[in-house]
C-alpha positions in Angstrom: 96.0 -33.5 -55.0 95.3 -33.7 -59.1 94.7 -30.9 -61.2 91.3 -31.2 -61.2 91.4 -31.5 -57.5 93.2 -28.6 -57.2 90.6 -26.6 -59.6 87.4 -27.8 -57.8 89.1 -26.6 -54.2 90.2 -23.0 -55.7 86.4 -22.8 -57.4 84.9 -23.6 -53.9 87.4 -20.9 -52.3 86.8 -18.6 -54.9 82.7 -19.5 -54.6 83.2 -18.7 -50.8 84.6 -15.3 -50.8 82.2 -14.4 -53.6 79.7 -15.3 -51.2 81.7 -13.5 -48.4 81.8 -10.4 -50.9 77.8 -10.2 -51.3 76.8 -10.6 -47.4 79.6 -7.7 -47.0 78.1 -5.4 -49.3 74.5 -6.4 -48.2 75.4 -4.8 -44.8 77.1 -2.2 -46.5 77.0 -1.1 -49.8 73.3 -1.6 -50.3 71.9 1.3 -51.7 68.3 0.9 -50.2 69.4 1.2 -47.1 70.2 5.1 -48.2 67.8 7.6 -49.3 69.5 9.8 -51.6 68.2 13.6 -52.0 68.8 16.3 -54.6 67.1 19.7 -55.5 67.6 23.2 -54.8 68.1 26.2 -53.1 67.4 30.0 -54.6 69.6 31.4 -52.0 72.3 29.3 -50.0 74.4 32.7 -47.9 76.5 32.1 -44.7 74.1 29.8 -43.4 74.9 26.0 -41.7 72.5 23.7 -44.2 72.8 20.2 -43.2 70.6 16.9 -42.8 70.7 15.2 -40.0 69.2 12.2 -38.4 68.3 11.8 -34.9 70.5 11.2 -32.9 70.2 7.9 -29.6 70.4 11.0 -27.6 70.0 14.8 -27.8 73.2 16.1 -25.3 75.1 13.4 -25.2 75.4 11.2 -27.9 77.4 12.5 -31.4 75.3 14.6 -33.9 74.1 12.5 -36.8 74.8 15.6 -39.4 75.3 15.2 -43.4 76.5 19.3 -44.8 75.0 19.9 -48.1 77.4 21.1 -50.7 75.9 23.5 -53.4 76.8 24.5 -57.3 77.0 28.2 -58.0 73.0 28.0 -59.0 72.4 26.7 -55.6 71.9 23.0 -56.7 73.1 19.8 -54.3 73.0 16.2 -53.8 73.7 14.2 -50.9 72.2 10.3 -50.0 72.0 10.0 -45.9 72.3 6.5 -44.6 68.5 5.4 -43.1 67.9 1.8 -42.0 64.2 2.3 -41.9 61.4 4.9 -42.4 62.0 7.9 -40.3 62.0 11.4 -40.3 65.0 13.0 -40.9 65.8 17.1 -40.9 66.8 20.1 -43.1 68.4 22.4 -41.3 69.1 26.1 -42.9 70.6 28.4 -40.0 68.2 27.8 -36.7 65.1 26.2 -38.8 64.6 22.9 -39.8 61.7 21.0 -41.9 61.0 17.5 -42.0 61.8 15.0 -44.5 59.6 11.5 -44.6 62.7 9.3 -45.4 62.5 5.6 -46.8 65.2 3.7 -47.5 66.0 3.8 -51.2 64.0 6.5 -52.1 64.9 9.1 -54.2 63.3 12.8 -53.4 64.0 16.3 -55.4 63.5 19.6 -53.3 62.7 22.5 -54.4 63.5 25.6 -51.1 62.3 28.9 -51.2 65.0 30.0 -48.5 62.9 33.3 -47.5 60.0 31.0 -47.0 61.5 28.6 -45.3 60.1 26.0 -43.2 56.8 26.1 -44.8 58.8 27.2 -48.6 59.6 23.5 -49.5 58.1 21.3 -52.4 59.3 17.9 -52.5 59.0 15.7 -55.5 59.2 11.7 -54.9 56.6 11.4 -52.2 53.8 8.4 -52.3 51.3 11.0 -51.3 51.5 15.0 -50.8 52.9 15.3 -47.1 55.1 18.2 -48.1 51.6 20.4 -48.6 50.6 18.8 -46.0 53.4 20.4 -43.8 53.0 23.9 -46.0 49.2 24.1 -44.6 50.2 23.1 -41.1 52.8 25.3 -40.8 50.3 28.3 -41.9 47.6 27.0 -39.5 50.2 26.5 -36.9 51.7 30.0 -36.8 49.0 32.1 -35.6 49.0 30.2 -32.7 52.9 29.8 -32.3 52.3 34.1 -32.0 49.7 34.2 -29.2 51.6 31.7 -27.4 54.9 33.8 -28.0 53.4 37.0 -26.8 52.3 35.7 -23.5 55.1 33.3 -22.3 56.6 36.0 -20.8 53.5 36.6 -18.5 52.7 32.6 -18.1 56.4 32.2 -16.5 55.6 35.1 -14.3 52.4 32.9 -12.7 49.9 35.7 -14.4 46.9 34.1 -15.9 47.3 33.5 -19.7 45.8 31.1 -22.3 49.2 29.6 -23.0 47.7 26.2 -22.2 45.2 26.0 -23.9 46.7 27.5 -26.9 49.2 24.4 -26.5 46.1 22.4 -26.6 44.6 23.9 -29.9 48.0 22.7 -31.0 48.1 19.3 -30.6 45.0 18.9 -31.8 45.8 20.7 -34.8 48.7 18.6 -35.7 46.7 15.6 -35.0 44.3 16.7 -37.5 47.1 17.1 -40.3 49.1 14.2 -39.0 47.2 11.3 -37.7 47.8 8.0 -40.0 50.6 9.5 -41.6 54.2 9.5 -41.3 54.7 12.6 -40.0 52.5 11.3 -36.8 55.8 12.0 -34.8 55.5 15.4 -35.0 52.0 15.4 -33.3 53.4 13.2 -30.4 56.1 16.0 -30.3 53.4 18.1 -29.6 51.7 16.2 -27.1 54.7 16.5 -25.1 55.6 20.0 -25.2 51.8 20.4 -24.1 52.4 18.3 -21.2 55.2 20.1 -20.4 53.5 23.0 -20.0 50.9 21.9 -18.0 53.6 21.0 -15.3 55.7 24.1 -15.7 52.4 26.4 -15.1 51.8 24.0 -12.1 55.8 25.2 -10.9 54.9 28.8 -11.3 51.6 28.7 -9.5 52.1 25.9 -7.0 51.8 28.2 -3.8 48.1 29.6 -4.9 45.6 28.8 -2.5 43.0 27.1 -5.1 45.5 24.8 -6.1 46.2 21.1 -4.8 49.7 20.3 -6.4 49.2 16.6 -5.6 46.2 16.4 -7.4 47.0 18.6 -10.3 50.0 16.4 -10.6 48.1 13.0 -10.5 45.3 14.8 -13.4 48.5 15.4 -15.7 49.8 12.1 -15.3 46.3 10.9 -16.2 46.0 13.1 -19.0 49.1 12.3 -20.0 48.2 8.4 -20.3 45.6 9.4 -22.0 47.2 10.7 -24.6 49.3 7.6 -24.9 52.6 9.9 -24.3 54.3 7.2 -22.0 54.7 4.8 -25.4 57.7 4.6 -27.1 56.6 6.3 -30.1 55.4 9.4 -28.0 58.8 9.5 -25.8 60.9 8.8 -29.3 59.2 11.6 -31.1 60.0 14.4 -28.0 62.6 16.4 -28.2 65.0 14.6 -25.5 63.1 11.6 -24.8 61.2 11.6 -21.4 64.0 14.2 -20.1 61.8 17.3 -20.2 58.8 15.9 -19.0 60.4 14.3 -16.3 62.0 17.5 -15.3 59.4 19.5 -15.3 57.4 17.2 -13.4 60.5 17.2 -10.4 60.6 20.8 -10.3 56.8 20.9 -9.5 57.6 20.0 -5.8 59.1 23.5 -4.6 62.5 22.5 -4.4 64.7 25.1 -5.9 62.1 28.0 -3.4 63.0 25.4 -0.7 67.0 25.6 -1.4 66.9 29.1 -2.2 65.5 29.9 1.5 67.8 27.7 3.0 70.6 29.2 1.2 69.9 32.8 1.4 70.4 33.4 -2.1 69.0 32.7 -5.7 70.9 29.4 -6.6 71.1 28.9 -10.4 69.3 25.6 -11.7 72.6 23.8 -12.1 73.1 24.1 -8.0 69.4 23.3 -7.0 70.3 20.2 -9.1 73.0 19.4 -7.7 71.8 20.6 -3.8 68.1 18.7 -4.5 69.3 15.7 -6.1 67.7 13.0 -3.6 63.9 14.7 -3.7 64.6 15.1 -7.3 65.6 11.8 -9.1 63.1 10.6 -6.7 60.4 12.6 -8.4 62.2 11.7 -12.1 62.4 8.3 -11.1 58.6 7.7 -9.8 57.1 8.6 -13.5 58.8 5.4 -15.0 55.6 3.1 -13.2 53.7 4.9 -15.9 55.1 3.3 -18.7 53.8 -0.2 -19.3 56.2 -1.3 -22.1 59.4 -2.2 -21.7 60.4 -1.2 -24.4 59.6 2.6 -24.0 60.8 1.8 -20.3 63.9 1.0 -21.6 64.8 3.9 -23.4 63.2 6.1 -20.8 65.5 4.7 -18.6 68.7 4.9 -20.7 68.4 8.5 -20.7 67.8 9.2 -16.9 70.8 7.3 -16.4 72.2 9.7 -18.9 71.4 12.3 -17.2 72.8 11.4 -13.8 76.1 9.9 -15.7 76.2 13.2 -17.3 75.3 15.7 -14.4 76.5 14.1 -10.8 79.9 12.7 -10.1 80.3 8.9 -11.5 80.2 7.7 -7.9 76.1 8.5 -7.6 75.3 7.0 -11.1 77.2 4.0 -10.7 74.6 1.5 -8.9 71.8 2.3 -11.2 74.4 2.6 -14.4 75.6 -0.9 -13.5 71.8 -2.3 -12.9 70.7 -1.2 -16.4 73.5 -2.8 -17.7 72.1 -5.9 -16.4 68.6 -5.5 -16.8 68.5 -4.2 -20.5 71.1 -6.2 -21.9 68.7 -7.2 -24.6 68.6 -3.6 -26.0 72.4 -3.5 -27.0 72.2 0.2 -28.7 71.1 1.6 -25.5 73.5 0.0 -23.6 76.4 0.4 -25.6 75.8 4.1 -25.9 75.6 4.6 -22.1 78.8 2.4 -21.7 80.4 4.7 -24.3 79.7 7.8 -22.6 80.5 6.4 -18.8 83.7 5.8 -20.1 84.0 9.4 -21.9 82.9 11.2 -18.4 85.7 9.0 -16.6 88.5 10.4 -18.8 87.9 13.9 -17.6 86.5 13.1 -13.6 88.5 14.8 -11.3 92.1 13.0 -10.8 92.8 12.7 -14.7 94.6 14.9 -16.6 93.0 18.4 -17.7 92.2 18.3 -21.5 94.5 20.2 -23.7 93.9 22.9 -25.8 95.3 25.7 -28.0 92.9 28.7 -28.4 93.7 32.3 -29.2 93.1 34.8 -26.8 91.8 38.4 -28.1 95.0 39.4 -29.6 95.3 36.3 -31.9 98.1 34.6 -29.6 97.6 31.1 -28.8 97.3 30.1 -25.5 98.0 26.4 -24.1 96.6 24.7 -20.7 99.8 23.7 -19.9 100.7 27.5 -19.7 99.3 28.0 -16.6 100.9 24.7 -14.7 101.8 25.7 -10.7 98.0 27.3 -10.6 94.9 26.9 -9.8 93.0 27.3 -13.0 88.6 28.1 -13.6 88.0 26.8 -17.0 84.5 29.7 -17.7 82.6 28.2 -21.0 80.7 31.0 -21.9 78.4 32.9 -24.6 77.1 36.1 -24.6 73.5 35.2 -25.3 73.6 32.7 -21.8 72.5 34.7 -19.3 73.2 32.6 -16.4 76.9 32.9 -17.8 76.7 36.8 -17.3 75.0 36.6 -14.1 78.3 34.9 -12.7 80.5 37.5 -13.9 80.1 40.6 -10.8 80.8 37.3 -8.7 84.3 36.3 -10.6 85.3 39.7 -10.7 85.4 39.5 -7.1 86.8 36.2 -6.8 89.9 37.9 -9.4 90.7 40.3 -7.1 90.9 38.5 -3.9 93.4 35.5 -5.1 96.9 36.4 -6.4 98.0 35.3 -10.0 101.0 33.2 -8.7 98.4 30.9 -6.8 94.5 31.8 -9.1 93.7 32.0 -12.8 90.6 32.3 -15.1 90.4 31.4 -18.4 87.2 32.4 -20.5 86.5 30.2 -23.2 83.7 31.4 -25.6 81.5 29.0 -27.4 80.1 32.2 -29.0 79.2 31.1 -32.6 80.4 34.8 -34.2 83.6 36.1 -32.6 82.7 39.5 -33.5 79.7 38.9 -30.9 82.4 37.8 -28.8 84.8 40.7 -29.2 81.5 43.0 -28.1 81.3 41.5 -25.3 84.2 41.8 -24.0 84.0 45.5 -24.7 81.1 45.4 -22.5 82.0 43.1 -19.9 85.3 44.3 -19.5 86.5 41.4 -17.8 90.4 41.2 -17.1 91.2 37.6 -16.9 92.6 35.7 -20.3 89.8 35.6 -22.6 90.6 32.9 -25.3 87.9 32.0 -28.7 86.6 28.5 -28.9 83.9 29.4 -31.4 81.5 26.3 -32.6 78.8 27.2 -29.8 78.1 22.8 -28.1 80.5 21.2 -30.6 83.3 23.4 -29.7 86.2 21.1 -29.2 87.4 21.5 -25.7 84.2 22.1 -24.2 83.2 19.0 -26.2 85.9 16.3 -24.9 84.3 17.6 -21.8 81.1 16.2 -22.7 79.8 19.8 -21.5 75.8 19.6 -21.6 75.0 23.4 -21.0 76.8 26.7 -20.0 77.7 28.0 -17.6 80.4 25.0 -17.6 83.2 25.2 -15.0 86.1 23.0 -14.6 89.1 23.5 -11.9 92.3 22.4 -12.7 95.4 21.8 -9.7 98.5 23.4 -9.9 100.0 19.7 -11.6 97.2 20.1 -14.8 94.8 17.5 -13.1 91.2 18.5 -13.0 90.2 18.7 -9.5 86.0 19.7 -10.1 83.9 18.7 -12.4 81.0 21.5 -13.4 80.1 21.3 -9.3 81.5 24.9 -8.6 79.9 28.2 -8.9 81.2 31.9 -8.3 78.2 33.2 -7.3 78.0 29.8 -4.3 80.8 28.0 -3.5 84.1 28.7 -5.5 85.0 30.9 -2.8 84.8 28.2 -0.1 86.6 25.6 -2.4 89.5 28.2 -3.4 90.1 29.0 0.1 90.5 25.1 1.2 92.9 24.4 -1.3 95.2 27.3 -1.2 95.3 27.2 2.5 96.2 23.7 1.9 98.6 24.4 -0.8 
C-alpha cells in the first residue's frame, strides 16, 4: 500500500469512528433529551426533596428518583433525563407538585416551602400551567376536606356524599386540565373516582336496594364512558389498572365469605392468597373492556406483576410465559416483567436466605447467619402499619410456646425515624431480637426481597434457606406450619 494509500484508508477510519462518535453521543450525550431545572427554595430542613420520574411500575419496578442538592441560600440545579413530554414530580417530605417536562427545556422555580404544593412559580413555561395548578389546588382543597371528614363514615357503609364529592372533582380538574398537558392529572382523577364507586359498592353490597351485578355492569359503563380503559387514563393512575381492578374483585363478597369459613378476621394479604381463583377471575374479566392493545398490554403487564409478585412463581408461570409471547412487540414491558421473575426466583423458597447486618436496639449488629440451626420469622414492620401490630398478641404467643434452640423472631423495622421505632418498642414490649432497617419500602433487606407491603414475613430453615415466602401469618397459620416442621425436624 503507498503512502497515499495508506492516508486515504486512516482518513476513512478516522471518518468512521467520527461518525461512530456522533451516533454515540446522539443516544447519549444529547442535551435535549434532558430537561434541566434550577431555582429555589426559602426553606430546605430535614426533609427528602427529590424529582422523580415515573416509574414502568409503582411496587415493583426501581424508583426513577434525582435528590436535589442545595447552596446555603437554598438554591439548586439538577437536569433529569426525559425522552419525551411528561410529567415529572417534586417531592418535599410526603407532597409532591407536578412539573410539565419537555426535553431540552430549561425551567427556574421559585418554592415557597410553607405553601407548598400550591407555593410554586415556575419560569420557562410556553403558557402559565404553574397558576394554573396554584388555582386548582385552591378550588380543589375544599373539597379534598369534606371528602376527608367523611371517609371514615363512607368505609363504615353509612350514607355520605363521598361520591359525589369525588365527582365534583373530576370535573373540576377537567375544567383546569382539559387540552393541556397536565390532562393526566384529570384521568388520575377519573380513576380514583371510579374507585370509589366500587369500594362503596364493597361496603354496601348486602343492602337490600342494591343489585351488585348491575351496579357493577353501570360502573363499568360509566367507566367506558369516561374513556378510563385507554392507555392515557390507565398511564395517568396511580398503579396502572391495579386499583381499579382490585376494587372491582373485592366487590364480590369474598373476604365476608373466607372470613365465615374461617372463623376469624383474615387480613387482606390471606383473603388474597385463600380467594385467589374467584379473584384473578374478577381482575382478569375487566381486561375485555379495553379495546386497544396497547392499553391492554400494559394492563396486562401489571396483573402479571401482581401475581409474579404476590403468589408462588408456580401460579404465575403459564400466564407470565403467554405474555411473553404475545406482547413481544412491547419489549419495555416485557423485559421489566422478565427482570423481576428472575428477582422473585432468587429469594423463592429453596434459595439461600438474604443476608443482612442490622443493629438491634443496643447498637450491636446482628447477622442472619447468627441464628443458623433455627427456624427463623423474618417480621418487617412499622409502627404506623397497623395490620403489623395486630399480629403482635398472636407472635407473643407463638414466642412462648416454641423453645429458642428450635424458634426465633427477628423484627425488622422499616420505620423511617428510629426514635419512632425505639417508642415502640417501649410500648409493644416485645421480647424477640428487634434489629433497625430504617429507609421505610427501600430498606435494603426487605428490598432484595422485593417486599410490596408490610406485614412481610419470611421463614428461614435451620440450613439459612428460605422455606415461605410472605404466605404465613401469626394470627392463621404459622402455628400449623411451625408445628409440621419441628415435628419433622
Amino acid at each position: 500500500m503507498t503512502l497515499f494509500g495508506s492516508t486515504l484508508f486512516f482518513k476513512k477510519i478516522g471518518s468512521f469512528l467520527v461518525l461512530c462518535s456522533c451516533v454515540l453521543c446522539i443516544n447519549s450525550c444529547n442535551p435535549t433529551s434532558r430537561i434541566n431545572l434550577s431555582g429555589h427554595l426559602n426553606y430546605v430542613g430535614s426533609a427528602q426533596i427529590y424529582i422523580s420520574k415515573k416509574p414502568i411500575h409503582y411496587k415493583y419496578a426501581p424508583k426513577n428518583r434525582f435528590p436535589l442538592s442545595f447552596s446555603k441560600e437554598g438554591e439548586f440545579k439538577r437536569s433529569v433525563p426525559i425522552d419525551s413530554t411528561q410529567l415529572i414530580h417534586l417531592h418535599i417530605g410526603d407532597k409532591k407538585y407536578p412539573i410539565v417536562a419537555e426535553p431540552g427545556q430549561t425551567l427556574e422555580l421559585e418554592i415557597n416551602r410553607a405553601k407548598f404544593p400550591e407555593g410554586v412559580h415556575v419560569q420557562g413555561y410556553p403558557q402559565p400551567w404553574d397558576s394554573l395548578l396554584t388555582a386548582y389546588y385552591k378550588s380543589e382543597q375544599p373539597l379534598m376536606n369534606q371528602i376527608n371528614a367523611q371517609l371514615t363514615d363512607f368505609q363504615l357503609g353509612n350514607s355520605t356524599a363521598v361520591i359525589s364529592l369525588y365527582k365534583d372533582r373530576y370535573r373540576l380538574a377537567k375544567k383546569y386540565f382539559n387540552d393541556t398537558p397536565l390532562i393526566g392529572l384529570y384521568y388520575k382523577t377519573v380513576g380514583e373516582y371510579l374507585v370509589k364507586r366500587l369500594e362503596d359498592l364493597k361496603y354496601n353490597r348486602d343492602q337490600k336496594n342494591i343489585n351488585p351485578e348491575k351496579r357493577r355492569q353501570d360502573i363499568l359503563k360509566e367507566a367506558q364512558k369516561l374513556h378510563f380503559f385507554t392507555f392515557k387514563s390507565l398511564y395517568a393512575q396511580r398503579a396502572g389498572i391495579r386499583d381499579f381492578t382490585n376494587a372491582y374483585a373485592n366487590t364480590f363478597g369474598v373476604a365476608d365469605s373466607l372470613d365465615e369459613k374461617y372463623q376469624q378476621d383474615l387480613m387482606e394479604y390471606d383473603v388474597k392468597q385463600l380467594g385467589y381463583a374467584t379473584l384473578d377471575s374478577a381482575r382478569t374479566a375487566v381486561l375485555k373492556y379495553i379495546p386497544d392493545r396497547r392499553a391492554k398490554a400494559y394492563a396486562k403487564m401489571y396483573l402479571i406483576a401482581e401475581r409474579i409478585g404476590g403468589m408462588p412463581l408456580d401460579v404465575s408461570q403459564s400466564s407470565y410465559q403467554q405474555y411473553l409471547r404475545e406482547y413481544s412487540d412491547f419489549p419495555r414491558y416485557t423485559s421489566f416483567l422478565r427482570s423481576f421473575h428472575k428477582k422473585i426466583e432468587r429469594v423463592s423458597p429453596g434459595h439461600p436466605a438474604v443476608p443482612f447486618a442490622l443493629p438491634n436496639r443496643n447498637g450491636k449488629i446482628v447477622r442472619m447467619n447468627d441464628f443458623r440451626g433455627k427456624y427463623v420469622l423474618l417480621d418487617f414492620w412499622a409502627s404506623w402499619c397497623i395490620p403489623c401490630l395486630d399480629e403482635f398478641p398472636y407472635m407473643k404467643q407463638i414466642y412462648k410456646e416454641y423453645p429458642r434452640k428450635k424458634f426465633e423472631i427477628l423484627g425488622i423495622s422499616i420505620e423511617k425515624d428510629s426514635l419512632q421505632w425505639r417508642k415502640a418498642m417501649r410500648k409493644y414490649q416485645n421480647t424477640w431480637p428487634q434489629l433497625y432497617g430504617g429507609h421505610e419500602f427501600q430498606q435494603r433487606t426487605f428490598h432484595t426481597y422485593r417486599g410490596g407491603g408490610i406485614p412481610f414475613y419470611i421463614l428461614v430453615g435451620p440450613k439459612g434457606k428460605i422455606i415461605r415466602y410472605n404466605d404465613v401469618r401469626p394470627s392463621f397459620n404459622l402455628p400449623r406450619v411451625l408445628d409440621s416442621l419441628i415435628t419433622e425436624s
